[in-house]
Each structure stands twice: as structure tokens, then as C-alpha cells.
MDTraj code that builds the backbone (N, CA, C; nanometers):
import mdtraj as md
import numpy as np

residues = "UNK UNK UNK UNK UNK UNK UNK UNK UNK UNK UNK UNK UNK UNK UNK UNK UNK UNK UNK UNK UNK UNK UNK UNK UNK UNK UNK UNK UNK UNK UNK UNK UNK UNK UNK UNK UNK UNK UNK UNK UNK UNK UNK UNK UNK UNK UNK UNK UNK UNK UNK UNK UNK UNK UNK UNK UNK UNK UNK UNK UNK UNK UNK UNK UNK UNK UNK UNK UNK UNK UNK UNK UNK UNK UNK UNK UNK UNK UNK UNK UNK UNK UNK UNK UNK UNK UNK UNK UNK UNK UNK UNK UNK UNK UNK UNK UNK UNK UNK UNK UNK UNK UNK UNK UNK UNK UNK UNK UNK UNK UNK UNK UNK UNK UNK UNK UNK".split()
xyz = np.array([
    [8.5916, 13.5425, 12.5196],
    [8.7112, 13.5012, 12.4507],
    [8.7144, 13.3479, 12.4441],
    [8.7447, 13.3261, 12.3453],
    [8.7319, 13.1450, 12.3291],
    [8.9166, 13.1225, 12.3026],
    [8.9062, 13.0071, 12.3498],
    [9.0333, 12.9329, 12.3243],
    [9.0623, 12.8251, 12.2864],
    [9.1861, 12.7583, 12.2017],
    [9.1811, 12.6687, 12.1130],
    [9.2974, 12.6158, 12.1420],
    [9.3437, 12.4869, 12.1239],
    [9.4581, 12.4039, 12.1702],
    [9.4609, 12.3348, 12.0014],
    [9.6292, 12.3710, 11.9522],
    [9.6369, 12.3146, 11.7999],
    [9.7301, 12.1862, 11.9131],
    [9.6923, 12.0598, 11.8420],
    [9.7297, 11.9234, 11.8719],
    [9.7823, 11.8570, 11.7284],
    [9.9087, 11.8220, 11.7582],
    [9.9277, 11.8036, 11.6015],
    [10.0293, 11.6143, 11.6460],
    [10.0040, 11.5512, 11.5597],
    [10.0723, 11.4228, 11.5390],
    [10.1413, 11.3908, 11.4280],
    [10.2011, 11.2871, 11.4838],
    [10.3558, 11.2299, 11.3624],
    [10.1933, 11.1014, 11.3298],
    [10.1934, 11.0725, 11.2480],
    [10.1282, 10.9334, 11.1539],
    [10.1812, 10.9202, 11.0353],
    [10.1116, 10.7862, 10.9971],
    [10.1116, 10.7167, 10.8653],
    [10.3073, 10.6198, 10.8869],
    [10.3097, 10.6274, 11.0389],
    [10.4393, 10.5466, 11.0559],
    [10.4513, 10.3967, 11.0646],
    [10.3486, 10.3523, 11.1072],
    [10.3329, 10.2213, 11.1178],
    [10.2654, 10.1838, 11.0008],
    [10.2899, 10.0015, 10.9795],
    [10.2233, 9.9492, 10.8611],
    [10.0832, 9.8955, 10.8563],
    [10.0491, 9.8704, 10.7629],
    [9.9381, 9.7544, 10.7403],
    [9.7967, 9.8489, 10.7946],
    [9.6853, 9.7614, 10.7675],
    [9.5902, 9.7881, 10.8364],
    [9.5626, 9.8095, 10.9854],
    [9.6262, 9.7454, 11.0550],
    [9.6495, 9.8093, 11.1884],
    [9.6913, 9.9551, 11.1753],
    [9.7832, 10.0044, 11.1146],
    [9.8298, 10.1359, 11.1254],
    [9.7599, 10.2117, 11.0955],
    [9.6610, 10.2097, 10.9628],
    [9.6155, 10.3422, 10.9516],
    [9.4980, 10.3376, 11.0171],
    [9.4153, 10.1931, 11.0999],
    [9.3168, 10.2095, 11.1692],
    [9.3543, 10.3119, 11.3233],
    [9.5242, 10.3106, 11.3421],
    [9.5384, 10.3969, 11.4346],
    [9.5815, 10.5167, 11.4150],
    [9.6003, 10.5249, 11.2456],
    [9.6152, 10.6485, 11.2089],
    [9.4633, 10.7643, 11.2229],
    [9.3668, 10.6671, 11.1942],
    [9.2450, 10.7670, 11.2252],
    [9.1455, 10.7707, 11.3418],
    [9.2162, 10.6624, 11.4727],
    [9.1775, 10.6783, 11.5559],
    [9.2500, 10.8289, 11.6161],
    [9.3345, 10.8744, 11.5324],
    [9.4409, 10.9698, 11.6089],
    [9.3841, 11.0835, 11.5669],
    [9.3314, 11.0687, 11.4164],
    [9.3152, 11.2186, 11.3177],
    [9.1470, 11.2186, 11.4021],
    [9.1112, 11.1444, 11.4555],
    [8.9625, 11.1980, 11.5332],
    [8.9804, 11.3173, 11.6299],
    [9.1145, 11.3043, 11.6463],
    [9.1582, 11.4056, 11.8191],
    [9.2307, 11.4739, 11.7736],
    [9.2667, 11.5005, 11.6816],
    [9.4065, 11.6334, 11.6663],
    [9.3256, 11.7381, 11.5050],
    [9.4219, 11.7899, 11.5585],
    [9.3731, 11.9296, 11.4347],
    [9.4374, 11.9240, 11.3503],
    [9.5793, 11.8782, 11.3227],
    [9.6840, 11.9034, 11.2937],
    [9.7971, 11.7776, 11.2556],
    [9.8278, 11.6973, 11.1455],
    [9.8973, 11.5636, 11.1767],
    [9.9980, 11.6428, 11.0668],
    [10.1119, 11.5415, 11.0767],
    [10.2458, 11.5320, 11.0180],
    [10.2440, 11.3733, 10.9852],
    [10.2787, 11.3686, 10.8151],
    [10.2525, 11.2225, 10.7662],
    [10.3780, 11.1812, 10.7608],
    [10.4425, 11.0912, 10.7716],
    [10.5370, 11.0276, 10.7341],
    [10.5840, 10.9981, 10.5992],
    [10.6625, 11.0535, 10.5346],
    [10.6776, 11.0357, 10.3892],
    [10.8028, 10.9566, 10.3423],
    [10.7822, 10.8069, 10.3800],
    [10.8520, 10.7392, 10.3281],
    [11.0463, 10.7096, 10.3298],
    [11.0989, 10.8134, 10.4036],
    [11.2198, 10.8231, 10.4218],
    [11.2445, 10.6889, 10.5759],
    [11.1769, 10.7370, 10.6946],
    [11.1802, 10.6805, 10.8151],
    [11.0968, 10.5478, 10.8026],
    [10.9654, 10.6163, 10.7570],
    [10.8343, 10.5096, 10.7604],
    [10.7511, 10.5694, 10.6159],
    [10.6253, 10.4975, 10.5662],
    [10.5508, 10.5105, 10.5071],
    [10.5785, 10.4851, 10.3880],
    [10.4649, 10.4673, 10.2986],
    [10.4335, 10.4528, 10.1691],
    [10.3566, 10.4903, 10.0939],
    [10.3852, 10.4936, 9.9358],
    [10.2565, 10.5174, 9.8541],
    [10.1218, 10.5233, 9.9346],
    [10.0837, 10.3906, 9.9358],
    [9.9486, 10.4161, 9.9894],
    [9.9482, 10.4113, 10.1669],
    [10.0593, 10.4172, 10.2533],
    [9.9803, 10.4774, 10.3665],
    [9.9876, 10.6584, 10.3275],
    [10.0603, 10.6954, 10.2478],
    [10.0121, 10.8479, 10.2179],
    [9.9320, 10.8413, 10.1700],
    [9.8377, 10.7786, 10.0656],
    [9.6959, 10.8153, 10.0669],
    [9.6119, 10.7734, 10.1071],
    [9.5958, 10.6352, 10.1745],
    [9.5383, 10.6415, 10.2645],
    [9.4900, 10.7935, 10.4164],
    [9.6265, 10.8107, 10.4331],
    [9.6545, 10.8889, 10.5595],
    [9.5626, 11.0272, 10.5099],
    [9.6150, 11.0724, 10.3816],
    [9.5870, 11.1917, 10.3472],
    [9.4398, 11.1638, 10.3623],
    [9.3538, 11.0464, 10.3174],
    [9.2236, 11.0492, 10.2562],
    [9.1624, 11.0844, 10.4136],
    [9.2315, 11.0152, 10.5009],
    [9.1266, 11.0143, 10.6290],
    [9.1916, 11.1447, 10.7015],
    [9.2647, 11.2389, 10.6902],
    [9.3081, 11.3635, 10.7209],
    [9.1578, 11.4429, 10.6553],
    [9.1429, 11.4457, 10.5323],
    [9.0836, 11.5229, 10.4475],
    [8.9089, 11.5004, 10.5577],
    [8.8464, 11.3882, 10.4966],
    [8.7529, 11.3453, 10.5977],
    [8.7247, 11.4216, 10.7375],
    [8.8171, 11.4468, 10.7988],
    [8.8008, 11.4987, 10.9312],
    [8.8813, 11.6220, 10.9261],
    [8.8801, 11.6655, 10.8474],
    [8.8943, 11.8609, 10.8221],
    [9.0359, 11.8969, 10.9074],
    [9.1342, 11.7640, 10.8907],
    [9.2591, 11.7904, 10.9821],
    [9.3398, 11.8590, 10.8805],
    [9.4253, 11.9685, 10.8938],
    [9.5523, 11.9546, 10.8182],
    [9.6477, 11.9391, 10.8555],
    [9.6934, 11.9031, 10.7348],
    [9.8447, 11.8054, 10.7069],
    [9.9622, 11.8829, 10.6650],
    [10.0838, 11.7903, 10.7232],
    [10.1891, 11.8473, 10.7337],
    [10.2879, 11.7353, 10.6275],
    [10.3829, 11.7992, 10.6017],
    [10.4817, 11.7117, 10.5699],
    [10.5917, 11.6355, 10.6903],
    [10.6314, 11.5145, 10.6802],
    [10.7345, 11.4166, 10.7800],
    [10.8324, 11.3655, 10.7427],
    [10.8987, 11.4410, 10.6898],
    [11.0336, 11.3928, 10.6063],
    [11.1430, 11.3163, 10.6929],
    [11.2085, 11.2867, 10.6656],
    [11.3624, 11.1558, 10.7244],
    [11.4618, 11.1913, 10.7083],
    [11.5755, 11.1664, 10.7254],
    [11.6569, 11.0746, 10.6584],
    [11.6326, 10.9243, 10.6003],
    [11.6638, 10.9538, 10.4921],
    [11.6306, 10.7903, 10.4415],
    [11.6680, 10.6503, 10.5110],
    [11.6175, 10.6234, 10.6329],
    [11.6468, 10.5843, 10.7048],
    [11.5657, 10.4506, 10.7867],
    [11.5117, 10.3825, 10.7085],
    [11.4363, 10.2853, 10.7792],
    [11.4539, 10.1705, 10.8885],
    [11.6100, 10.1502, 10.8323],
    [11.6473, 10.0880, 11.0009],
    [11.6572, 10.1098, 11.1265],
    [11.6714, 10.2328, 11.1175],
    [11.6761, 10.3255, 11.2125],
    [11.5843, 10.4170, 11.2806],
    [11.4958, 10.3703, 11.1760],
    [11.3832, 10.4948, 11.2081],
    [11.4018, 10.5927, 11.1805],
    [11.4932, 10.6790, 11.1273],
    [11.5115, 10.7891, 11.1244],
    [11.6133, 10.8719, 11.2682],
    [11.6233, 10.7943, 11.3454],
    [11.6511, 10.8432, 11.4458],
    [11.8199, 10.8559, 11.5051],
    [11.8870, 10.8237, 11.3783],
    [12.0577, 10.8397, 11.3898],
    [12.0962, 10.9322, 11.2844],
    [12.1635, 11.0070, 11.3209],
    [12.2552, 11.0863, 11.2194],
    [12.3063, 11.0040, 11.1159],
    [12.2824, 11.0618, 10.9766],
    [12.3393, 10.9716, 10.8621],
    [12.4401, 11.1101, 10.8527],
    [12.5573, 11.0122, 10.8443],
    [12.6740, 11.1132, 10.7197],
    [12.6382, 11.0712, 10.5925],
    [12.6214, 11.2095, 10.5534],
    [12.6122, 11.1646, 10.3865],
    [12.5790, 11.3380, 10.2782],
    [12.6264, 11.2812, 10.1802],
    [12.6374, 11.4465, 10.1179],
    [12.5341, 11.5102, 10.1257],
    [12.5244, 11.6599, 10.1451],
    [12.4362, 11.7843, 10.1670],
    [12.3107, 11.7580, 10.0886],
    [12.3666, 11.7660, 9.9293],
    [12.3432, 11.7396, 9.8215],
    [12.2093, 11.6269, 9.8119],
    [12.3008, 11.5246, 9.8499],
    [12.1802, 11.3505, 9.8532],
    [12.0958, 11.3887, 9.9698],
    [12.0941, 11.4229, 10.0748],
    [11.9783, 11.4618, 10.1885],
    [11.9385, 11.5030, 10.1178],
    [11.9363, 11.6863, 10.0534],
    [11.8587, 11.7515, 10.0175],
    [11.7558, 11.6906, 9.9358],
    [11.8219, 11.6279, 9.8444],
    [11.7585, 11.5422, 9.7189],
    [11.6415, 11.4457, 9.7884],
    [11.6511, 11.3527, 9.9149],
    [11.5747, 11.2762, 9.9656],
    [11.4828, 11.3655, 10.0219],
    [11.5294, 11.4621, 10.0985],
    [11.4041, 11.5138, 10.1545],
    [11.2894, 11.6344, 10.0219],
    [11.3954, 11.6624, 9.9614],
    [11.2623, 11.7290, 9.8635],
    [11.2399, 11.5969, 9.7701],
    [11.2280, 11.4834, 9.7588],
    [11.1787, 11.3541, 9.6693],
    [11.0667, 11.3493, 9.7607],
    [11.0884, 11.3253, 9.9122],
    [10.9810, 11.2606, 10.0414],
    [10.8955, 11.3639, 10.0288],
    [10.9184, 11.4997, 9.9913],
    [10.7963, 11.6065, 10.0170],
    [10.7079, 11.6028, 9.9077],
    [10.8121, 11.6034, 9.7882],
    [10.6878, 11.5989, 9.6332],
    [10.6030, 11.4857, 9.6841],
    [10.6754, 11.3455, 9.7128],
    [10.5985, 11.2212, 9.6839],
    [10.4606, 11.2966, 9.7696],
    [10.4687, 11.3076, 9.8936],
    [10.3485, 11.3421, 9.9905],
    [10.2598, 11.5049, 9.8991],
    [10.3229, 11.5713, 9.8433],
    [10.2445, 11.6660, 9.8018],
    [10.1891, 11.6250, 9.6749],
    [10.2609, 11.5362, 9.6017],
    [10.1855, 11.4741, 9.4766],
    [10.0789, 11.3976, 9.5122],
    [10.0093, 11.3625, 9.6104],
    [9.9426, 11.2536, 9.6290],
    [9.7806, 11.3425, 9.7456],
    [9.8910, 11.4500, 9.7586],
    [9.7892, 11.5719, 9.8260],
    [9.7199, 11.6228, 9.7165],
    [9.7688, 11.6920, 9.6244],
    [9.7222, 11.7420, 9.5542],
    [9.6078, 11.6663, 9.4594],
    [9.6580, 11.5409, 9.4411],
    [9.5516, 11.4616, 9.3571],
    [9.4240, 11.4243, 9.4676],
    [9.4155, 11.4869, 9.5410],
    [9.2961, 11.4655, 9.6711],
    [9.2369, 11.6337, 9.6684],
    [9.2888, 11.6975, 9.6567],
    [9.2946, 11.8576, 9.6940],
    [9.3166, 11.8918, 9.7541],
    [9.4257, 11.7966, 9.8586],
    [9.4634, 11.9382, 10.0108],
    [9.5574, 11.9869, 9.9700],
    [9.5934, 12.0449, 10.0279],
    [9.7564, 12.1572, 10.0524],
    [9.8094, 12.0788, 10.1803],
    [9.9151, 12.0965, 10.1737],
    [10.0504, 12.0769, 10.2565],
    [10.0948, 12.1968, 10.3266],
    [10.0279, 12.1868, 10.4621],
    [10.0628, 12.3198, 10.5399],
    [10.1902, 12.3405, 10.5857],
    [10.2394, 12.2804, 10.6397],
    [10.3603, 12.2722, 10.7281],
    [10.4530, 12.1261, 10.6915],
    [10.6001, 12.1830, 10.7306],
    [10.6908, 12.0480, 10.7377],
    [10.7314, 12.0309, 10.8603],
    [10.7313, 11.9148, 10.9202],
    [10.8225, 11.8314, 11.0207],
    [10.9008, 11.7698, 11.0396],
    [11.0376, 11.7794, 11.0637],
    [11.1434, 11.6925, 11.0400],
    [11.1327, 11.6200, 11.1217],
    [11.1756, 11.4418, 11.0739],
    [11.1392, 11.3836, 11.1739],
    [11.3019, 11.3407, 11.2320],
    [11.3152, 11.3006, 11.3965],
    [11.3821, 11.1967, 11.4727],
    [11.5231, 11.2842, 11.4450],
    [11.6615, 11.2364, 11.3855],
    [11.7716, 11.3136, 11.3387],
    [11.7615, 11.3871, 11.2591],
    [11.6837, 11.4614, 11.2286],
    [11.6606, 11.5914, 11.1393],
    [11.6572, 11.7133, 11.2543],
    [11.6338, 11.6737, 11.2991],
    [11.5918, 11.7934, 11.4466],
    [11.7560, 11.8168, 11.5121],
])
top = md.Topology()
chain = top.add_chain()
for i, resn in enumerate(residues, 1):
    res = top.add_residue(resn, chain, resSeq=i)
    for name in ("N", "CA", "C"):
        top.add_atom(name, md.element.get_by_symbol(name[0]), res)
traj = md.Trajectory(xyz[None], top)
């Protein structure tokens, strides 16, 4: 009987070239990442960046949605209509699945990040 440990990470949160050099020091060790899509952290191109070096190392990817929330990180309760969340978090998922798809992965799973939970 063999056994397997799924290891999964939050990335693509931090900026610049520093970040995604620790974004794929991370996708070397996990099976499994959750990208940050721009609500908390991230951007255009750390999602494709992120995605490109996910793909590379046969990890799959998740979605990391927010609250639109960058001062915060994501990590305080926003009041704010049902409606406008909903709207941000399915905008944060297309953006990350539009940018999947033009690579060819799929989008396995979502992760809410920080006050979403």
C-alpha cells in the first residue's frame, strides 16, 4: 500500500521578482497551490507567471479569491453588499481561469482567502 500526503499552498501573494522566485521555490514541494487572484494580493502577471511555473511542475491549481481587500490583506471583514462580493469574487475567479485556460490548465479547486473563511 503506498501513501501520499496532498500539500497544498496560498502563492502568487507577494510582489516582484522576489515573489514568484518564492513562488516556485514553493511549487517544487507541494502538489497542490492556491493562487492569489488579485482581490487580497496578485496580478495579471503574477497569475501567469504563477500559473506558468504551476504547469511546469505538474502542480495543480486552485483558485484564491478575497475580499477586495488590499490593505488589509484580505484579512478583515468588509461590510458590503452580497451582490458586490459576489461580483468581486466571481471577477477574481474568471480573471485566474482566463489566464488558465490560455495556458491549458483547469482550475481545480477554490480557496477563500483570510475573511472569507
Amino acid at each position: 500500500m503506498s501513501r501520499t500526503i496532498c500539500l497544498n499552498s496560498d502563492i502568487g501573494e507577494l510582489p516582484g521578482e522576489t515573489g514568484r522566485a518564492m513562488d516556485r521555490a514553493i511549487l517544487d514541494v507541494v502538489s497542490r497551490c492556491s493562487i492569489a487572484c488579485g482581490g487580497h494580493a496578485g496580478d495579471d502577471d503574477s497569475m501567469r507567471a504563477t500559473l506558468k511555473a504551476a504547469k511546469a511542475r505538474h502542480v495543480v491549481v486552485g483558485a484564491h479569491p478575497s475580499y477586495p481587500d488590499r490593505q488589509n490583506f484580505g484579512r478583515k471583514s468588509m461590510k458590503m453588499p452580497q451582490d458586490e462580493l459576489e461580483s468581486s469574487l466571481r471577477q477574481q475567479v474568471r480573471a485566474l481561469g482566463s489566464f488558465a485556460r490560455g495556458q491549458g490548465i483547469a482550475i481545480d479547486h477554490l480557496k477563500p482567502h483570510g475573511a472569507l473563511y
